[in-house]
C-alpha positions in Angstrom: -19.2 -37.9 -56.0 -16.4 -35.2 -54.8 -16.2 -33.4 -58.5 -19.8 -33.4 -58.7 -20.4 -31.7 -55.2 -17.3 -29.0 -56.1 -18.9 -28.5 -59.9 -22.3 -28.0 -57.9 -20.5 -25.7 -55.0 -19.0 -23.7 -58.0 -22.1 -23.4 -60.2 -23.9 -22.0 -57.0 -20.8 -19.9 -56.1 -20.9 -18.0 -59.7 -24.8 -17.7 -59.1 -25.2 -16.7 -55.2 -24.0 -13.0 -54.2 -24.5 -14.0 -50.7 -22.5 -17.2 -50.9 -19.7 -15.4 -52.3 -19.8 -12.6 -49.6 -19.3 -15.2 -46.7 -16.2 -16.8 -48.9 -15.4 -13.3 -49.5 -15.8 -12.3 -45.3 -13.8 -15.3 -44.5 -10.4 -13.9 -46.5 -8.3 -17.1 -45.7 -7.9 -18.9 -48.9 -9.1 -22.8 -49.8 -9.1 -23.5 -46.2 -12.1 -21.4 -45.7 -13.3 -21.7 -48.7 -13.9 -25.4 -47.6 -14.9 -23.8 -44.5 -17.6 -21.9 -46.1 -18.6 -25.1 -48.3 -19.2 -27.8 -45.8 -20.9 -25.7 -43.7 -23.5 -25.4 -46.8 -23.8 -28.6 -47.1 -21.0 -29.6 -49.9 -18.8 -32.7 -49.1 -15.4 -31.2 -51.0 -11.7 -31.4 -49.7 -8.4 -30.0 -50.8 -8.0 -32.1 -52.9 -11.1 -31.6 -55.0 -10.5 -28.2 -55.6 -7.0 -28.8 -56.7 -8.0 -31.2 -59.3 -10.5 -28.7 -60.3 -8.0 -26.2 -60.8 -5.6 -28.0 -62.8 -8.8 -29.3 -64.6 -8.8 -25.7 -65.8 -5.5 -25.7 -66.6 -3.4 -24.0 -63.6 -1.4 -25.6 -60.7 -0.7 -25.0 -56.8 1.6 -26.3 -54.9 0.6 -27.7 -51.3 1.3 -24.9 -49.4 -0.4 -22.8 -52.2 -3.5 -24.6 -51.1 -3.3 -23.7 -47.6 -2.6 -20.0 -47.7 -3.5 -18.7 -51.4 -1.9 -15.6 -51.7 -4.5 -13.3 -51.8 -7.4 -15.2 -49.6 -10.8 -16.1 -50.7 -11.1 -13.7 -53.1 -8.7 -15.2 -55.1 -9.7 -18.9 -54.7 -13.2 -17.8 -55.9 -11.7 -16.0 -58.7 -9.7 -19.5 -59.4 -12.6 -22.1 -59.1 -15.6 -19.4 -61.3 -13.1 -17.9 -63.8 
């Protein structure tokens, strides 16, 4: 159930300007990306969207996940790209 809600947070992420403002505002990294995501409504850890990323063929380390280098904007670029 946990891919399926991060698949459906990404498809609406690469879809919804607005959504991607507030991950945008919140500059932080994955932290408030998932921030961002369960307060819309998407059940998602950290550990979903690291799968998800090495699903598309990159790799963080743990403290990569808390503080990506380059906050939200990056994450967002990590999870639609």
């Amino acid at each position: 159930m946990s891919q399926e809600n991060i698949r459906r947070f990404i498809d609406d992420l690469k879809s919804d300007a607005r959504l991607q403002d507030e991950v945008k505002g919140k500059a932080a990294g994955i932290p408030a990306l998932l921030e961002v995501a369960k307060s819309h409504g998407y059940d998602i850890t950290k550990e979903d969207v690291r799968d998800y990323i090495r699903s598309q063929g990159q790799e963080l380390t743990e403290e990569q996940l808390e503080t990506v280098s380059g906050g939200a904007i990056l994450a967002i670029e990590m999870l639609i790209l």
